[in-house]
C-alpha positions as CSV (number, residue, x, y, z in Angstrom):
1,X,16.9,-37.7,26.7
2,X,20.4,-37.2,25.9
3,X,22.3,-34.2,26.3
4,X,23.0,-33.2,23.2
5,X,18.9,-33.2,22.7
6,X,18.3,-31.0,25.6
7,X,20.6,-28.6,24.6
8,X,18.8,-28.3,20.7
9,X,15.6,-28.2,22.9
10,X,16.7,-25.3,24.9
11,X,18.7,-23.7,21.9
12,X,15.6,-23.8,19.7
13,X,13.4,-22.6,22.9
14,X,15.6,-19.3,23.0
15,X,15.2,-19.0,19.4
16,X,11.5,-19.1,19.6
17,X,11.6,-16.3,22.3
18,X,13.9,-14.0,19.7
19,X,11.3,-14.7,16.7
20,X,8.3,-13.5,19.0
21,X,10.0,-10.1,19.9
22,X,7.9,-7.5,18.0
23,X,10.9,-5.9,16.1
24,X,13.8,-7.8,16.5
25,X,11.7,-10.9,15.5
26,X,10.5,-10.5,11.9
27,X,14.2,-8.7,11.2
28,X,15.5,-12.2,12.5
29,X,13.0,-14.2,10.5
30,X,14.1,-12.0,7.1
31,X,17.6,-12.8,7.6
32,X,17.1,-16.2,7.8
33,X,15.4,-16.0,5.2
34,X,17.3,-14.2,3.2
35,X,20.6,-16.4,4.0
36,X,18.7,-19.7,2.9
37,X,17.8,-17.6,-0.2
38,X,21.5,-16.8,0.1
39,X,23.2,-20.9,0.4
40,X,20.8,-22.1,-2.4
41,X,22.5,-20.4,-5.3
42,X,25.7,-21.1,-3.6
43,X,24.9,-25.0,-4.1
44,X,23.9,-24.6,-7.4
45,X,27.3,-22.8,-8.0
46,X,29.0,-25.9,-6.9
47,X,27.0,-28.2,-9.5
48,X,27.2,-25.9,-12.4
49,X,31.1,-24.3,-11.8
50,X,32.5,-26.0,-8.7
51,X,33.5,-24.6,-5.1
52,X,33.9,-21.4,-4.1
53,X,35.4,-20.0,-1.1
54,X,31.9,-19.3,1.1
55,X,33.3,-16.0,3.3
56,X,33.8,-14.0,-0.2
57,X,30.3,-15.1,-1.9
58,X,28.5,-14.1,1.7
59,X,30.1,-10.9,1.7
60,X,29.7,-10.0,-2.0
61,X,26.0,-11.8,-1.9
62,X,24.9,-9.4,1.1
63,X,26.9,-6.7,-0.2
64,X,24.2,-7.1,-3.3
65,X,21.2,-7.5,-0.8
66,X,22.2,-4.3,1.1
67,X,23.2,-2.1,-2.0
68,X,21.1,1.1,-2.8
69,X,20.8,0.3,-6.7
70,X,19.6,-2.9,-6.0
71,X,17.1,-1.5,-3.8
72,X,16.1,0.9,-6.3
73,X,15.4,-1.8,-8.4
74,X,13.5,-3.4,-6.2
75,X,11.1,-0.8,-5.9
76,X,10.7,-0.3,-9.2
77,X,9.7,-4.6,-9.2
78,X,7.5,-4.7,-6.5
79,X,5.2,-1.9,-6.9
80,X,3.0,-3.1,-10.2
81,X,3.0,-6.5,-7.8
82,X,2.6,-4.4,-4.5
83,X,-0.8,-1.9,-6.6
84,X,-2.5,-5.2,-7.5
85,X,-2.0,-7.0,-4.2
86,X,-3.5,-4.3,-1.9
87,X,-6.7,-4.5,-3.9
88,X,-6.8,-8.1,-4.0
89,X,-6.4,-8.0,0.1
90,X,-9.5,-6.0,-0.1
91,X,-11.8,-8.4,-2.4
92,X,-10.5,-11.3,-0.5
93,X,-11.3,-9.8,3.1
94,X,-15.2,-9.1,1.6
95,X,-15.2,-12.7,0.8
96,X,-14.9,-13.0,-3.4
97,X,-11.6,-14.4,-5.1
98,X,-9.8,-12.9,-8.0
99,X,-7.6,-14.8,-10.0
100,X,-8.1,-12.1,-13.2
101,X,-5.9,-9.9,-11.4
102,X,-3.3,-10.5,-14.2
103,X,-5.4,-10.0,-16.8
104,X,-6.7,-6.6,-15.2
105,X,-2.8,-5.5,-15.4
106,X,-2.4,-6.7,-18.5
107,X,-5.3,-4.8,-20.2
108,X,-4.2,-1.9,-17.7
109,X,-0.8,-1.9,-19.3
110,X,-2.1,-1.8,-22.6
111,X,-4.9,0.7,-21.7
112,X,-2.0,2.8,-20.4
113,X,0.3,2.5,-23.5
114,X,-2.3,3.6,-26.0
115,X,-3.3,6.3,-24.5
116,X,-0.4,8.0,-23.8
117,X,0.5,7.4,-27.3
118,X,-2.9,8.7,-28.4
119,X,-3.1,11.8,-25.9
120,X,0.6,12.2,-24.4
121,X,-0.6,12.4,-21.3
122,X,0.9,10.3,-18.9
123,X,-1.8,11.0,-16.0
124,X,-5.0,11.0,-18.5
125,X,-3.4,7.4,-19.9
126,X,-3.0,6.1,-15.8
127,X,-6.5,7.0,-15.1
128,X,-8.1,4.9,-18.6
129,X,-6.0,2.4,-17.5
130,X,-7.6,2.5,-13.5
131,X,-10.8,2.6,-15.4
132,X,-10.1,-0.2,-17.5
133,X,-9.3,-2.2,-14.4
134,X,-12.3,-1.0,-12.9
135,X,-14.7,-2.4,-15.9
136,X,-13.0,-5.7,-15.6
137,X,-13.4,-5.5,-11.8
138,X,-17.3,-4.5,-12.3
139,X,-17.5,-7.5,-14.4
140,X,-15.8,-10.0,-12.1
141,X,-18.3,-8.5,-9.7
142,X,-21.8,-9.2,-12.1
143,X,-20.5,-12.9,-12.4
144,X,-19.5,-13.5,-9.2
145,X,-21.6,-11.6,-6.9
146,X,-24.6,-11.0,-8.9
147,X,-25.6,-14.4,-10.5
148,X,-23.4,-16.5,-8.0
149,X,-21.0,-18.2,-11.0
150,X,-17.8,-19.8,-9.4
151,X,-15.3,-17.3,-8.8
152,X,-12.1,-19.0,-10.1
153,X,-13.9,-19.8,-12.9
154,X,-14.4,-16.6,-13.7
155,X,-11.2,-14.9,-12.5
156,X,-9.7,-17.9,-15.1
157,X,-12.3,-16.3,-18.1
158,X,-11.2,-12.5,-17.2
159,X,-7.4,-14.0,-17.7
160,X,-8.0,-15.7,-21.0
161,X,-10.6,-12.8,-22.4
162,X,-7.6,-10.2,-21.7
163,X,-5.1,-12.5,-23.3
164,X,-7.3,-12.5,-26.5
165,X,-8.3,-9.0,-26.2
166,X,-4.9,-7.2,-26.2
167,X,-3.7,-9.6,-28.8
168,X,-6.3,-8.6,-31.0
169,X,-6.5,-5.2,-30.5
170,X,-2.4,-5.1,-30.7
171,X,-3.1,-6.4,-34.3
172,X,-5.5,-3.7,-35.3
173,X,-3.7,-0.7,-33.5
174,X,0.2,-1.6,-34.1
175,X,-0.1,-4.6,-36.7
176,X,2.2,-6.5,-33.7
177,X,2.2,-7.7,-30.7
178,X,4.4,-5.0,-29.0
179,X,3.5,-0.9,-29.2
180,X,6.1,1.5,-30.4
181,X,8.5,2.9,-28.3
182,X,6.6,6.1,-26.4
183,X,8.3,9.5,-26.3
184,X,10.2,10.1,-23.0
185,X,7.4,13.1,-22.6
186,X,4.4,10.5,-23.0
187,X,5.6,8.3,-19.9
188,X,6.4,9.2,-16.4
189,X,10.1,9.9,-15.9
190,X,12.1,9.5,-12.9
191,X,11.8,12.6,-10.4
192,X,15.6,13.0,-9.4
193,X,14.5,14.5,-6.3
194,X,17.7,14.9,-5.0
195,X,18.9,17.7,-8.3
196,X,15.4,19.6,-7.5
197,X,17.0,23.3,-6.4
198,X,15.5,23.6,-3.1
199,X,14.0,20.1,-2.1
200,X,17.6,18.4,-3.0
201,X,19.1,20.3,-0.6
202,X,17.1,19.7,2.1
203,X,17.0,16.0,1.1
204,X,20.5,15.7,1.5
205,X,20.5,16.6,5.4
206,X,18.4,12.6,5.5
207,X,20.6,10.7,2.9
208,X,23.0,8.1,4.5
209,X,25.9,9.3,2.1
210,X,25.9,12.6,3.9
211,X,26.8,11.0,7.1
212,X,29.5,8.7,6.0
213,X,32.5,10.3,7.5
214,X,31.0,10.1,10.6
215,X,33.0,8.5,13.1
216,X,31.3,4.8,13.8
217,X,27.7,5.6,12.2
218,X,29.9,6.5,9.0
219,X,31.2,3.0,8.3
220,X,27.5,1.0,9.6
221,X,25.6,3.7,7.1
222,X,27.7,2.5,3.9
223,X,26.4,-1.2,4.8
224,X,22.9,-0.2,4.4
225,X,20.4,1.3,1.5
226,X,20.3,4.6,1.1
227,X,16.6,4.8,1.0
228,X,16.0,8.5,0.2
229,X,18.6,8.3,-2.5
230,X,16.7,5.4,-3.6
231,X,13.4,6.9,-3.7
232,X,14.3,10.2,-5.2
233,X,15.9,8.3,-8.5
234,X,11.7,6.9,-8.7
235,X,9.0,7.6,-10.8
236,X,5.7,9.3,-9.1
237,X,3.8,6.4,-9.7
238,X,6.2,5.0,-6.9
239,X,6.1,7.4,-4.3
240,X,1.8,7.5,-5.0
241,X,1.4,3.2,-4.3
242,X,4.0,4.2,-1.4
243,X,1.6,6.7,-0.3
244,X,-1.8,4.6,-0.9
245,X,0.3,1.4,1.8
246,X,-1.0,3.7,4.8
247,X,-4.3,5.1,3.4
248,X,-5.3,1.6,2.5
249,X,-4.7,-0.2,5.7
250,X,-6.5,3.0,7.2
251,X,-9.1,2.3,5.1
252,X,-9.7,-1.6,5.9
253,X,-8.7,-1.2,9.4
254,X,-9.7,1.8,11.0
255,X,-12.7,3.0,9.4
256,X,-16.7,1.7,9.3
257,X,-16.1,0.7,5.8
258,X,-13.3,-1.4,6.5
259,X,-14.8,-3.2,9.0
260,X,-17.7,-3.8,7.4
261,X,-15.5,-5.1,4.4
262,X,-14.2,-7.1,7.0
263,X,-17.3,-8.8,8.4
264,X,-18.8,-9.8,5.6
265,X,-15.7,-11.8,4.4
266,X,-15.8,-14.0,7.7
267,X,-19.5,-14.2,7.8
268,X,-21.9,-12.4,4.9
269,X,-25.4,-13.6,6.4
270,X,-24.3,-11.7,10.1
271,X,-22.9,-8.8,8.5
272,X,-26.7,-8.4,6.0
273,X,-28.2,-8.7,9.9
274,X,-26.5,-6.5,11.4
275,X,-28.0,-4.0,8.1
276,X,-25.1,-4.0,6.1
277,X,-25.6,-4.0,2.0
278,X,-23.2,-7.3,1.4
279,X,-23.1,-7.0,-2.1
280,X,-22.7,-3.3,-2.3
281,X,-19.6,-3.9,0.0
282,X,-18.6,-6.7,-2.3
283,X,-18.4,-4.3,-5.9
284,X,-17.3,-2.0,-4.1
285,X,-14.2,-3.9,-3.0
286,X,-14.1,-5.9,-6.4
287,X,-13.9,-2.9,-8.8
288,X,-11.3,-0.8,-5.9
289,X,-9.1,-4.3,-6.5
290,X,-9.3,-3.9,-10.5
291,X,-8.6,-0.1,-10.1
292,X,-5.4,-0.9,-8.7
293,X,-4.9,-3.8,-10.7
294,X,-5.5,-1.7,-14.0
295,X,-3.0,1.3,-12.1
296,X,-0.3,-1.2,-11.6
297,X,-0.3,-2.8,-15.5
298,X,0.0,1.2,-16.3
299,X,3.5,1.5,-13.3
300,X,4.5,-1.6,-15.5
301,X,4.4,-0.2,-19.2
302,X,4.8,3.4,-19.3
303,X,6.2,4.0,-15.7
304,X,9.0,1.6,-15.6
305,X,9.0,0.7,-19.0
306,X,8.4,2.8,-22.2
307,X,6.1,0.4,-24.2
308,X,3.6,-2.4,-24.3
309,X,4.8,-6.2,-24.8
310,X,2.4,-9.6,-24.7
311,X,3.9,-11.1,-22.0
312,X,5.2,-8.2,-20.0
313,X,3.2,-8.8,-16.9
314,X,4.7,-12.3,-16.8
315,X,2.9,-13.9,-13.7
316,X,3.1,-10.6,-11.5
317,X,-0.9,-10.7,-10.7
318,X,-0.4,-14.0,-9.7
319,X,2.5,-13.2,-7.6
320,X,0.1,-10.1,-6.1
321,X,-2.6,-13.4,-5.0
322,X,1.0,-14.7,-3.4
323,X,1.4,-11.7,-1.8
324,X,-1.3,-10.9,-0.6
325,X,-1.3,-14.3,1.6
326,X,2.0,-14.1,2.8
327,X,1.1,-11.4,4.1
328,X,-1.4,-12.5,6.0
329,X,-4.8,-10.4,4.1
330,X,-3.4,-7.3,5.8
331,X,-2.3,-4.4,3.5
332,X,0.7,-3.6,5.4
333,X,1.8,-7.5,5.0
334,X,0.8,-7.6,1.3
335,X,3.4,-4.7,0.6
336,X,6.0,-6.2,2.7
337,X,5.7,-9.2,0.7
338,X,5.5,-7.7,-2.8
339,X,9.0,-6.1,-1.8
340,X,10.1,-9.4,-0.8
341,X,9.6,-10.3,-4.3
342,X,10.0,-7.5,-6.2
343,X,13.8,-7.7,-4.6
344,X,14.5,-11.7,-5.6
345,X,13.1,-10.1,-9.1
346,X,15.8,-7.6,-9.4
347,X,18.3,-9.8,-7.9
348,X,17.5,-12.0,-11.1
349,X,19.0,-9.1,-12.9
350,X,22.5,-8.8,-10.8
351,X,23.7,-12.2,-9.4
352,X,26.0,-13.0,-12.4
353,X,27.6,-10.0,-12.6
354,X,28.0,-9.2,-9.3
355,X,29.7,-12.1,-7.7
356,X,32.9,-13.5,-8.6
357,X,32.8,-17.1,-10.3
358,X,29.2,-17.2,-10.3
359,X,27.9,-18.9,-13.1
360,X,24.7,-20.8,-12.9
361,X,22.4,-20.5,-15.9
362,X,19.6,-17.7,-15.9
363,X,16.5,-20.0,-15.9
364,X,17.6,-21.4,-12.4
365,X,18.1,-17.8,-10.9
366,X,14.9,-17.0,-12.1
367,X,13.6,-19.7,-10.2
368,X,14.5,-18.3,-6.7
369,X,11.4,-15.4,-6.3
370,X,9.5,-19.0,-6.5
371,X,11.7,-20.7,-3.9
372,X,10.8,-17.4,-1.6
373,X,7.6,-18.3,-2.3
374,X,7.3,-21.7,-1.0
375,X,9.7,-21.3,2.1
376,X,7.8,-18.5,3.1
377,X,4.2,-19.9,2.1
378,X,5.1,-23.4,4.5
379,X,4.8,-22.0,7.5
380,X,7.9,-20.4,8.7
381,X,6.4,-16.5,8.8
382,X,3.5,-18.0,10.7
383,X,0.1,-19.4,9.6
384,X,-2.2,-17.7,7.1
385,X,-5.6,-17.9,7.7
386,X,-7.7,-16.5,5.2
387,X,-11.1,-14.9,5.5
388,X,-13.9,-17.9,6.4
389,X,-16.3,-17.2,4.0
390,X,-14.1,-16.5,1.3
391,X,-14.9,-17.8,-2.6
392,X,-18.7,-18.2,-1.3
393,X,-21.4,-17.0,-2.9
394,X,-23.5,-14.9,-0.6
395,X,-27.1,-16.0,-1.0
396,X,-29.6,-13.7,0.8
397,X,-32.3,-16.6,1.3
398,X,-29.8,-18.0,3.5
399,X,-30.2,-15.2,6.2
């Protein structure tokens, strides 16, 4: 073995050890992943408009990463993504697979539109739209569970029978395949938390732009987010899915119910031993996965946006399914991966502008969420392994 060997050995053995460091590891693993995320439109710069000096792009690139209006927008991406992928953790950990979860969104989001338009009322139109999901989820759950049919199959059927659905129903309702623009008072607007008379000013003591004449922690602060500002420029609907990421992994991992849930995905005919109802477990975690599937179409069209479209989910449930297994069938993972998306999605929106003699075309920016997608799916976060009795038919004869 030659020197220069030994010393990658022992250089990639003290990497190891960093990665495996319980905070300072995944920050590492982020930023890596983040500067190959970084270099890939850099070389497609080169191709498409030539070289570019590499110390400006970095700077202006993770001047971009790190900005607060970026992660604003970020938030406002991942959370219709970040909704549907929490509820398709928890029908994947009781063993049954989803693949309808962007048709669930899509009806959601059009469940959502016309009944604000109808009623006005943003909350009543969320709710028909959870409900909505929740039929859809309850009918994933009679073909799947109940008479055994093959679960992509059907995911596949709830997919194309939204597709039809809304386009029909678009036809009868608006005589298009969009909705009319909805009052500002039918949708949920953004909270401006910090203008609020007496929470703003108590806000302000924890934003970082309070602090940044502060000798040393000034200058680090204006690096970084400002994640209160962030979050008080949100719609509710944000700040509730925010609120739901501890309640759910409470609810799958620290509670009877979860760990039931979790039991019968690895082994069904143990868990209907040990007295557990399987297939009221498995509807149960089916129509809570359309709930939120249906609840994050309706953030989509009348939280971030103000109308219904055909194609305005545009792949997000299947990006939730991606989610979800990046992060590892755990609901604190699954949201941590739908941010890692949702900010490659609003990044789609800003590289052009925001670096200097930038100009690759749009399609090929668009295709870096995917890129994310396939680093982070090959290995490099760590191996997913998925529930072992997943997409199989529980069959009590088989006890």
């Amino acid at each position: 073995m030659t020197i220069n060997n030994l010393k990658e050995l022992q250089l990639k053995s003290k990497l190891g050890k960093l990665l495996k460091i319980p905070v300072i590891g995944p920050i590492l693993k982020l930023m890596i992943i983040l500067e190959v995320i970084v270099l890939f439109p850099y070389i497609l710069n080169i191709f498409f408009y030539g070289v570019i000096y590499p110390i400006p792009y970095h700077r202006q690139m993770w001047s971009l990463l790190l900005s607060t209006f970026v992660f604003e927008q970020t938030l406002r991406a991942a959370i219709p993504i970040l909704l549907t992928a929490m509820g398709g953790t928890f029908n994947e950990r009781a063993g049954v697979i989803n693949i309808g979860l962007e048709g669930i969104m899509l009806v959601g989001a059009w469940v959502g539109v016309y009944t604000a338009i109808i009623t006005g009322d943003p909350w009543f139109a969320a709710l028909m739209a959870m409900i909505a999901g929740g039929i859809l989820g309850l009918i994933h759950g009679i073909l799947s569970i109940t008479f055994k049919a093959e679960q992509i199959t059907v995911g596949v059927a709830i997919n194309l029978f939204a597709l039809g659905l809304v386009k029909v129903l678009s036809e009868l309702v608006w005589q298009a395949q969009y909705s009319p623009q909805l009052d500002p008072e039918y949708k949920f607007q953004r909270l401006y938390l910090l203008k609020k008379p007496i929470l703003g000013n108590i806000l302000k003591y924890f934003t970082f732009s309070n602090y940044y004449t502060v000798p040393v922690i000034g200058p680090f602060l204006m690096k970084l987010p400002d994640i209160v500002t962030a979050l008080s420029n949100q719609h509710i609907l944000i700040l509730i899915a925010l609120g739901l990421i501890p309640i759910l992994h409470i609810l799958l991992f620290k509670t009877s119910i979860g760990l039931r849930i979790r039991v019968i995905g690895e082994n069904p005919q143990a868990a209907a031993t040990a007295g557990i109802a399987v297939k009221r477990y498995q509807f149960f975690a089916v129509i809570l996965s359309g709930v939120l599937a249906g609840l994050g179409g309706a953030t989509l069209s009348i939280g971030n946006n103000s109308s219904f479209k055909e194609n305005m989910i545009g792949g997000r449930g299947f990006i939730a399914i991606a989610a979800l297994i990046f992060g590892n069938w755990t609901i604190i993972g699954a949201a941590t991966a739908s941010l890692f998306f949702g900010l490659f999605i609003a990044l789609n929106i800003n590289f052009n502008s925001a670096v200097d003699h930038f100009y690759v075309p749009k399609p090929f920016i668009q295709m870096i969420p995917y890129l994310a997608t396939i680093f982070a799916l090959s290995g490099f976060i760590g191996k997913s392994r998925p529930p072992k009795s997943i997409g199989k038919p529980y069959d009590p004869s088989e006890d």
